[in-house]
KOLFIGU-973368 format. One record per atom (N, C-alpha, C): atom name; residue number from 1; residue in three letters; x, y, z. Coordinates in pm, whole numbers. Example, Ala and Ser with C-alpha at 12.3 -4.5 7.8 and 13.67 -1.06 7.14 Angstrom:
// residues 2
<'N' 1 'ALA' <1319 -569 780>>
<'CA' 1 'ALA' <1230 -450 780>>
<'C' 1 'ALA' <1320 -330 780>>
<'N' 2 'SER' <1285 -225 708>>
<'CA' 2 'SER' <1367 -106 714>>
<'C' 2 'SER' <1290 3 787>>
// end
This chain:
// residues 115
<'N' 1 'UNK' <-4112 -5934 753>>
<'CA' 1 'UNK' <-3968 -5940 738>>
<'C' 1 'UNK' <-3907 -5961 877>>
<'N' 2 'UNK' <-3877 -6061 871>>
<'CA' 2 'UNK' <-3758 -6129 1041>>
<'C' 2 'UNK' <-3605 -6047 989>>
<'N' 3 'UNK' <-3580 -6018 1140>>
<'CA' 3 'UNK' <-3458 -5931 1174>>
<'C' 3 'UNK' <-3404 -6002 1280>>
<'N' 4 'UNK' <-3285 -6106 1262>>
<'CA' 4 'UNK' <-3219 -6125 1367>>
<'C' 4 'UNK' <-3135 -6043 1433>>
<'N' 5 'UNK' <-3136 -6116 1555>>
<'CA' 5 'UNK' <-3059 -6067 1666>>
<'C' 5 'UNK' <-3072 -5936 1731>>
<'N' 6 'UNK' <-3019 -5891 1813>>
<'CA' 6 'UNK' <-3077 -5815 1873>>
<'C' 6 'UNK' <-3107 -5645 1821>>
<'N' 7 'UNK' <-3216 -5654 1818>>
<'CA' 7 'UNK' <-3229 -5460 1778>>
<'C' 7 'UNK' <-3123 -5387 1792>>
<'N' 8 'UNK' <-3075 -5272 1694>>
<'CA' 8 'UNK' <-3079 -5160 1737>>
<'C' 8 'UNK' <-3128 -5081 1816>>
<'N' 9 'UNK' <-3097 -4989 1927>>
<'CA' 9 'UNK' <-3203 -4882 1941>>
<'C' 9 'UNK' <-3242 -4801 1857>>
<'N' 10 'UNK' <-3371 -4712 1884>>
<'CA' 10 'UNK' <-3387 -4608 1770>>
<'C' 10 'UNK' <-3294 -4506 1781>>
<'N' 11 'UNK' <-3233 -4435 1705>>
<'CA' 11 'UNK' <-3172 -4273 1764>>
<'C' 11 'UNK' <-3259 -4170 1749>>
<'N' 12 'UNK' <-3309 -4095 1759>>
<'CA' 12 'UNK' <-3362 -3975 1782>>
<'C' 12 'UNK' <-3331 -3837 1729>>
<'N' 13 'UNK' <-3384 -3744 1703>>
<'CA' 13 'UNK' <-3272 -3625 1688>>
<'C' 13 'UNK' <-3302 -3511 1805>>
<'N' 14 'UNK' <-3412 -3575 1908>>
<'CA' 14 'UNK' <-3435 -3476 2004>>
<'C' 14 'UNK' <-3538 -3546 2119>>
<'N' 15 'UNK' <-3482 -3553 2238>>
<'CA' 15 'UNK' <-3577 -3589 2361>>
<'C' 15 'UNK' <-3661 -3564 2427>>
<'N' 16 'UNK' <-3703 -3412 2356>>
<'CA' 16 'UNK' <-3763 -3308 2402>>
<'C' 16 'UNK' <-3863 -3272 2272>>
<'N' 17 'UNK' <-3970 -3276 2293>>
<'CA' 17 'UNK' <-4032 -3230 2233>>
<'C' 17 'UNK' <-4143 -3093 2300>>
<'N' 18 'UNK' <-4111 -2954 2260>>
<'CA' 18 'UNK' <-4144 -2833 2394>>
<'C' 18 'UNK' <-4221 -2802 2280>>
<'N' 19 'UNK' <-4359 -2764 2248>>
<'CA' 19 'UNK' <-4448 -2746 2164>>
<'C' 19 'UNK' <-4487 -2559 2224>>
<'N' 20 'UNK' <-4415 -2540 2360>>
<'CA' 20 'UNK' <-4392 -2398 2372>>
<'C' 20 'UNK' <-4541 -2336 2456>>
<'N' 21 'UNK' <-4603 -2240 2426>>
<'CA' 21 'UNK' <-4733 -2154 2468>>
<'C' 21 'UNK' <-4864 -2155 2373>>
<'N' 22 'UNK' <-4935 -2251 2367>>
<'CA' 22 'UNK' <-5063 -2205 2262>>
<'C' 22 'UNK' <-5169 -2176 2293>>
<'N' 23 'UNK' <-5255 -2083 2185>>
<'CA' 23 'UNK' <-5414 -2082 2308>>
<'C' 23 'UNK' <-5474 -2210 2298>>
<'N' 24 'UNK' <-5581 -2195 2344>>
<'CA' 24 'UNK' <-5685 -2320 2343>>
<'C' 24 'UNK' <-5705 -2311 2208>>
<'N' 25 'UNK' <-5746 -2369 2136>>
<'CA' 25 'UNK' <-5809 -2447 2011>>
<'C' 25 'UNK' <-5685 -2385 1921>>
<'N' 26 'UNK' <-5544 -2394 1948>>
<'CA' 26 'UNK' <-5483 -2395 1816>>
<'C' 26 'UNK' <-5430 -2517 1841>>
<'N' 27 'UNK' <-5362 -2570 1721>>
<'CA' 27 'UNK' <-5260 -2701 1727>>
<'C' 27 'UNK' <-5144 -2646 1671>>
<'N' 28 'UNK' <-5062 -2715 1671>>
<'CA' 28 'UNK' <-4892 -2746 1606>>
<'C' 28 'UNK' <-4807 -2875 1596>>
<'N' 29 'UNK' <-4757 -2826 1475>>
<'CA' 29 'UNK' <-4686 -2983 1423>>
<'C' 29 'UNK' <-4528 -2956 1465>>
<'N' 30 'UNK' <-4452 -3027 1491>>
<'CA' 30 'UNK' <-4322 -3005 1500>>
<'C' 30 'UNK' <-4256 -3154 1455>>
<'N' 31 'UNK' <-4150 -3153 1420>>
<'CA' 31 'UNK' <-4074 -3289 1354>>
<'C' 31 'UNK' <-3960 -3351 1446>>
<'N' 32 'UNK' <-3974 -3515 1440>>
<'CA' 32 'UNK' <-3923 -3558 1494>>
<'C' 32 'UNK' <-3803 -3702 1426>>
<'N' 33 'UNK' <-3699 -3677 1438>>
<'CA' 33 'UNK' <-3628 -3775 1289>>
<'C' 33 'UNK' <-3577 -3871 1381>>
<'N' 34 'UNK' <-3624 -3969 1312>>
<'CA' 34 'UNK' <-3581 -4127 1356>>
<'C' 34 'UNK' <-3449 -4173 1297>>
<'N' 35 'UNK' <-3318 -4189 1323>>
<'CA' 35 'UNK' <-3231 -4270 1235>>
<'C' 35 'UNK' <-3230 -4405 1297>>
<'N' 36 'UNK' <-3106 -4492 1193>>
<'CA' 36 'UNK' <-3079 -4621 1215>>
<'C' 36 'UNK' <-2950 -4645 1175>>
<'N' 37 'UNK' <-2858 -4651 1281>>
<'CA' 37 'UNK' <-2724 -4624 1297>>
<'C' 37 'UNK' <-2627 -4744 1238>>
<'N' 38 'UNK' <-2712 -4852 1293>>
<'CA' 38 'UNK' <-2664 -4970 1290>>
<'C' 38 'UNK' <-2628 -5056 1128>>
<'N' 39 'UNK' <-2577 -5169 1128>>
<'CA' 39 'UNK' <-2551 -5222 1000>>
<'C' 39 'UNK' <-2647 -5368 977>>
<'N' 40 'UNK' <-2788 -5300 1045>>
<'CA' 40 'UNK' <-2901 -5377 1008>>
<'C' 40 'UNK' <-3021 -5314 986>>
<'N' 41 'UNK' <-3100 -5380 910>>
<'CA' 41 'UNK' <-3290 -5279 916>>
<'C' 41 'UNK' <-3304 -5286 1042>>
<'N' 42 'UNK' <-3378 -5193 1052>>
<'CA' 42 'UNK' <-3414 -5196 1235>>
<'C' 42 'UNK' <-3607 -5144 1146>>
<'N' 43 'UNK' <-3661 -5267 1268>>
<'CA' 43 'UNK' <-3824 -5246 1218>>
<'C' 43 'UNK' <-3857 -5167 1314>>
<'N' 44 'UNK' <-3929 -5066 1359>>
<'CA' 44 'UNK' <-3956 -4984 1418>>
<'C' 44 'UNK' <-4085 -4906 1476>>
<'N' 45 'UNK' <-4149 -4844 1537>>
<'CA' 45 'UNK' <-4298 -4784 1579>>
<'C' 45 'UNK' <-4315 -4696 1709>>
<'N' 46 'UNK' <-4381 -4583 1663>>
<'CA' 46 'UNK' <-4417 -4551 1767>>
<'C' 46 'UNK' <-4541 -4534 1852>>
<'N' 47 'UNK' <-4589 -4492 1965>>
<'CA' 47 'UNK' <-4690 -4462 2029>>
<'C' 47 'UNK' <-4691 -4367 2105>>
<'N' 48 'UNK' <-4799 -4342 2171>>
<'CA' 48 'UNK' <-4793 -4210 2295>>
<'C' 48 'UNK' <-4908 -4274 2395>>
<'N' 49 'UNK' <-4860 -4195 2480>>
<'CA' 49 'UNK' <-4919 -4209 2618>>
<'C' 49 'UNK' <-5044 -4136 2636>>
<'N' 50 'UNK' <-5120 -4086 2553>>
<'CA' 50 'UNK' <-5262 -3982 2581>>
<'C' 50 'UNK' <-5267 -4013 2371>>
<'N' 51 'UNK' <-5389 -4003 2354>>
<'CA' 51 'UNK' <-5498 -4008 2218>>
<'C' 51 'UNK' <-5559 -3845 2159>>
<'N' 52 'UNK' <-5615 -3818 2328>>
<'CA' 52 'UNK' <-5675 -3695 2267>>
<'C' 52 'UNK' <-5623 -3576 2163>>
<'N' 53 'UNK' <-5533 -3538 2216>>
<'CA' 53 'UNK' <-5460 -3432 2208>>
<'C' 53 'UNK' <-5302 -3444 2141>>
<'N' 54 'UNK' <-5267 -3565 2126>>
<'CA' 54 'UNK' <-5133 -3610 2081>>
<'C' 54 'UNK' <-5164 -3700 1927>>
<'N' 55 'UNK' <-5083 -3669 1830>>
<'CA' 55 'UNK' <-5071 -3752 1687>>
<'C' 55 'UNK' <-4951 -3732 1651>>
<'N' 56 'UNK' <-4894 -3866 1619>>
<'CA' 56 'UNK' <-4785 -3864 1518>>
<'C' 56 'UNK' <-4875 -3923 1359>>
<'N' 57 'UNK' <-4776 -3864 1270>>
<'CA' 57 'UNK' <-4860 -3901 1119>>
<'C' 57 'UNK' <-4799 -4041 1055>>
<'N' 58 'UNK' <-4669 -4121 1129>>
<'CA' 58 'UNK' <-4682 -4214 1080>>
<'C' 58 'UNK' <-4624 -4326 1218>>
<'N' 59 'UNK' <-4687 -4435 1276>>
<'CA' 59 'UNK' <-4690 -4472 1409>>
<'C' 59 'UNK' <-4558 -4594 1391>>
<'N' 60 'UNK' <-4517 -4634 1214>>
<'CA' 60 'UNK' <-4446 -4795 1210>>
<'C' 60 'UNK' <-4386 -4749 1095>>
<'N' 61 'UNK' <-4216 -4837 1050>>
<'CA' 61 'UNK' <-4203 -4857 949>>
<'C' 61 'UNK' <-4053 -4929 939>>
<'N' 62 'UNK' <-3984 -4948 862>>
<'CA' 62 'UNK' <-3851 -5046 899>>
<'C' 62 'UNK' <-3744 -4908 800>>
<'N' 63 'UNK' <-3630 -4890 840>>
<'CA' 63 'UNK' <-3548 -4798 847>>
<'C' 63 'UNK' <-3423 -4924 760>>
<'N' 64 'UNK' <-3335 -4884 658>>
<'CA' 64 'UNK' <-3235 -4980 597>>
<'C' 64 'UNK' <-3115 -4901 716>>
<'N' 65 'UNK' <-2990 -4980 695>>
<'CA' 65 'UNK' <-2870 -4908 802>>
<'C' 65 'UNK' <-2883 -4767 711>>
<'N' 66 'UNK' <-2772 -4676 781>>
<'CA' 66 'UNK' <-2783 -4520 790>>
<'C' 66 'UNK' <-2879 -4455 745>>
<'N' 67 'UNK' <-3034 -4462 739>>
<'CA' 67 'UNK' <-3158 -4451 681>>
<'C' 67 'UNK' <-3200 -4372 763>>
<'N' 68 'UNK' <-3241 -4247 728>>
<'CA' 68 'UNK' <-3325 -4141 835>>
<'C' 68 'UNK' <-3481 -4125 807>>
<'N' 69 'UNK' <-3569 -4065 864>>
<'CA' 69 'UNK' <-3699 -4088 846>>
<'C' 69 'UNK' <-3752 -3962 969>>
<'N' 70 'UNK' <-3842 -3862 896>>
<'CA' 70 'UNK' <-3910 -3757 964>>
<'C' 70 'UNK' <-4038 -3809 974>>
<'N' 71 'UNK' <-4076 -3780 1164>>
<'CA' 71 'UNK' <-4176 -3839 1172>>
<'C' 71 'UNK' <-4216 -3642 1207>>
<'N' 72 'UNK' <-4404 -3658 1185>>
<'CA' 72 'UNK' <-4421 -3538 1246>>
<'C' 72 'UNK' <-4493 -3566 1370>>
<'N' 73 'UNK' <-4499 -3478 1432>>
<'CA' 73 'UNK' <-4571 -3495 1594>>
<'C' 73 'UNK' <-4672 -3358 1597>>
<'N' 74 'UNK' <-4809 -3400 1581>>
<'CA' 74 'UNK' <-4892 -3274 1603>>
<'C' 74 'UNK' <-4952 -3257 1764>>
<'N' 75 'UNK' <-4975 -3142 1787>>
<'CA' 75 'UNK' <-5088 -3126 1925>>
<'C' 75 'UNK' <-5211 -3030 1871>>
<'N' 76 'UNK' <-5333 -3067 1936>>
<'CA' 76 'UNK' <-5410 -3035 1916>>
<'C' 76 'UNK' <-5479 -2961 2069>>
<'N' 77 'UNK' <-5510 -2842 2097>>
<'CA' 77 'UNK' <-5523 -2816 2231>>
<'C' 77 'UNK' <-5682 -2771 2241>>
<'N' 78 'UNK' <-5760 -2822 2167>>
<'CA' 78 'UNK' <-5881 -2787 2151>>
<'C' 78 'UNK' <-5946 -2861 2284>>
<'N' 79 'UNK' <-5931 -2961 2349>>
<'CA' 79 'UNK' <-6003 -3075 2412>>
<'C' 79 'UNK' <-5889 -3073 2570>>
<'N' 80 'UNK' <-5800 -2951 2552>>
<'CA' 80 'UNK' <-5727 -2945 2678>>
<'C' 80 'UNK' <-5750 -2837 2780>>
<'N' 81 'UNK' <-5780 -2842 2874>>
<'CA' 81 'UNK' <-5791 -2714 2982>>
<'C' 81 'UNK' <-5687 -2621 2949>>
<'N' 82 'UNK' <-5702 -2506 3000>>
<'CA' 82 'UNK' <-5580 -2451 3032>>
<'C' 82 'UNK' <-5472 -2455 3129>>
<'N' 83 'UNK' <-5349 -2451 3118>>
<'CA' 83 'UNK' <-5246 -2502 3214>>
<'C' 83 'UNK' <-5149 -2574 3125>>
<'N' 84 'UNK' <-5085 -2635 3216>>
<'CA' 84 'UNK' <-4938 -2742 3185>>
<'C' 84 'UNK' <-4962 -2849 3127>>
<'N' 85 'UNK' <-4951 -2905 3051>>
<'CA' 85 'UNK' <-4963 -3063 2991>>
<'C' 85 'UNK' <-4864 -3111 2974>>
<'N' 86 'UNK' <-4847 -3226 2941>>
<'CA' 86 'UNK' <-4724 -3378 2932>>
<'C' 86 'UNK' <-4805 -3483 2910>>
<'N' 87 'UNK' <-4703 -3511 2791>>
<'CA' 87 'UNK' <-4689 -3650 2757>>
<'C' 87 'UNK' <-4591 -3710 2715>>
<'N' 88 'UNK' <-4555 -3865 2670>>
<'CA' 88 'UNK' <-4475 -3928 2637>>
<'C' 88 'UNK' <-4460 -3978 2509>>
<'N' 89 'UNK' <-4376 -3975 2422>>
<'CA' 89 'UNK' <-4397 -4064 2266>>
<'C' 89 'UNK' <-4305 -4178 2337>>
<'N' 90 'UNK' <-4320 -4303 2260>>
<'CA' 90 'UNK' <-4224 -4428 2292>>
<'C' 90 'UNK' <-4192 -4461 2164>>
<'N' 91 'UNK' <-4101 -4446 2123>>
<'CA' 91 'UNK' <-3962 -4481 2009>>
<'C' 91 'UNK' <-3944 -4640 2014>>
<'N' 92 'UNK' <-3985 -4751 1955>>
<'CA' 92 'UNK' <-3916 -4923 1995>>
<'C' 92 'UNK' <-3872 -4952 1885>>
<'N' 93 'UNK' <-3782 -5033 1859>>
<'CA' 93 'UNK' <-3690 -5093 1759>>
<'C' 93 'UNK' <-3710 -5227 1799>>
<'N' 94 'UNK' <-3757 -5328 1689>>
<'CA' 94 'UNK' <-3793 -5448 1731>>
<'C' 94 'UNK' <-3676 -5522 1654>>
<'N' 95 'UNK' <-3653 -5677 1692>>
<'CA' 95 'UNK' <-3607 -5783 1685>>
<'C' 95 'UNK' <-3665 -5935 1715>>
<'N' 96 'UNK' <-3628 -6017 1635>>
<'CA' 96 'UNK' <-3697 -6130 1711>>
<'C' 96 'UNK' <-3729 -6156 1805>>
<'N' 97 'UNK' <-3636 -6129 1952>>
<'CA' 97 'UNK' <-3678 -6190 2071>>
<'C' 97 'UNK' <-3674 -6084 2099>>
<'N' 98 'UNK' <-3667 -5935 2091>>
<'CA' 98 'UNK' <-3657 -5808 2189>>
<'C' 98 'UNK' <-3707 -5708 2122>>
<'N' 99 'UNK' <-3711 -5591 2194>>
<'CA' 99 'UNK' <-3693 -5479 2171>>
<'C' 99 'UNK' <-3664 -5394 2234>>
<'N' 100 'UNK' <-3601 -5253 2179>>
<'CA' 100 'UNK' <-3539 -5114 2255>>
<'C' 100 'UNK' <-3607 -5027 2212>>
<'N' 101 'UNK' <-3644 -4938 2301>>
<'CA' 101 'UNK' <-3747 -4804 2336>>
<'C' 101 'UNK' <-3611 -4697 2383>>
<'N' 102 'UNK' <-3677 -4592 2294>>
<'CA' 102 'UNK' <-3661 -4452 2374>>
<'C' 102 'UNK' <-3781 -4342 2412>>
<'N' 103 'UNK' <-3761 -4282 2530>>
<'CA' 103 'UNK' <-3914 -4215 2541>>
<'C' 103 'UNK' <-3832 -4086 2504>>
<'N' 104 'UNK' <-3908 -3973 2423>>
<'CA' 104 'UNK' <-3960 -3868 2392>>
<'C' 104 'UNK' <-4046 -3788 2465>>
<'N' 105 'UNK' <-3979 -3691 2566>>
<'CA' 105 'UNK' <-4132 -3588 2631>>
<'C' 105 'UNK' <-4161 -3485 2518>>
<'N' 106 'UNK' <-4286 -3479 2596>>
<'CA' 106 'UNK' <-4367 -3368 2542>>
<'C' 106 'UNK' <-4409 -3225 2632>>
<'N' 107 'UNK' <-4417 -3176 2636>>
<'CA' 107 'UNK' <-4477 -3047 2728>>
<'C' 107 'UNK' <-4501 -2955 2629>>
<'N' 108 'UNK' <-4599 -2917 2696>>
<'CA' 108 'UNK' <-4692 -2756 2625>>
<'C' 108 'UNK' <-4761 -2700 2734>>
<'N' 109 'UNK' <-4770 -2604 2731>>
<'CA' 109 'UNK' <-4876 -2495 2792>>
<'C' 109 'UNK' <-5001 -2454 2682>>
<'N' 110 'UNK' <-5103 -2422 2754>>
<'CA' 110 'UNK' <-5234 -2377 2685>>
<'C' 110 'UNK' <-5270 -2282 2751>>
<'N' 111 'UNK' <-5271 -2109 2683>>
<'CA' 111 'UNK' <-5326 -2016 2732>>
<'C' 111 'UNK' <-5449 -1996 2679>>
<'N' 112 'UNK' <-5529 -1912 2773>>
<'CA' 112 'UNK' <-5662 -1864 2726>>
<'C' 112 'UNK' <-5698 -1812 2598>>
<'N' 113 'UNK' <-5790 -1816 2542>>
<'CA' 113 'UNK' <-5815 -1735 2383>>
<'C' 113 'UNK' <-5839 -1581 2495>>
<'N' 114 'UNK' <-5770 -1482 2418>>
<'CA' 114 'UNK' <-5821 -1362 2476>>
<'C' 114 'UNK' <-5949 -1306 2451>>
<'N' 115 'UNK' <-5963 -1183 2538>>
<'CA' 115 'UNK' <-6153 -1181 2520>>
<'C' 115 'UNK' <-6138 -1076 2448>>
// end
C-alpha cells in the first residue's frame, strides 16, 4: 500500500521507557502506544538498538488517521550483568520518498539475585 506525500510522524505516549530495578534473570513487559494524528494511514515500524535483552511483540503495521495501537516492550535481564543498562527503540513513519523517527529510551538497572 503507497502513501503519498510526506509521513506523519509517529506520536508516542511516552519517551521514556524506565523498566525501574530488576534482579538478574527476571524480565518485564511494559506498554508503549503508537497513535496517528494525521488525516492519512501512516505505515509504520519499529526497532531497537541491542537484540539480546530488548523485544517489542509487534516490530510493523499501518495505523488509519486517529488510530491508536499498543505496542508491548519486554526486557529480559537474564544475559545482562549487573549494573545500568540503555537502550533505544526507533519509532519511523514511512512515506514514499521519506520517513520520520522518534527514539524511545530505555533504562533499567539489574540487581543481584540475593543469596
Amino acid at each position: 500500500m503507497a502513501i503519498e506525500g510526506e509521513p506523519p510522524p509517529p506520536i508516542l505516549s511516552q519517551n521514556l521507557l524506565d523498566f525501574g530495578s530488576l534482579r538478574q534473570g527476571e524480565s518485564k513487559t511494559l506498554q508503549e502506544q503508537i497513535s496517528n494524528t494525521s488525516n492519512q494511514a501512516m505505515l509504520w515500524h519499529a526497532e531497537t538498538d541491542v537484540k539480546n535483552w530488548l523485544t517489542i511483540d509487534k516490530g510493523a503495521g499501518t495505523l488509519q488517521p486517529g488510530q491508536k495501537e499498543i505496542v508491548h516492550v519486554k526486557v529480559d535481564t537474564s544475559s545482562l550483568a549487573i549494573g545500568n543498562h540503555k537502550a533505544t527503540l526507533i519509532f519511523s513513519a514511512e512515506g514514499d520518498a521519506s520517513s520520520k523517527s522518534v527514539e524511545v529510551a530505555v533504562t533499567l538497572a539489574v540487581t543481584p539475585l540475593p543469596l
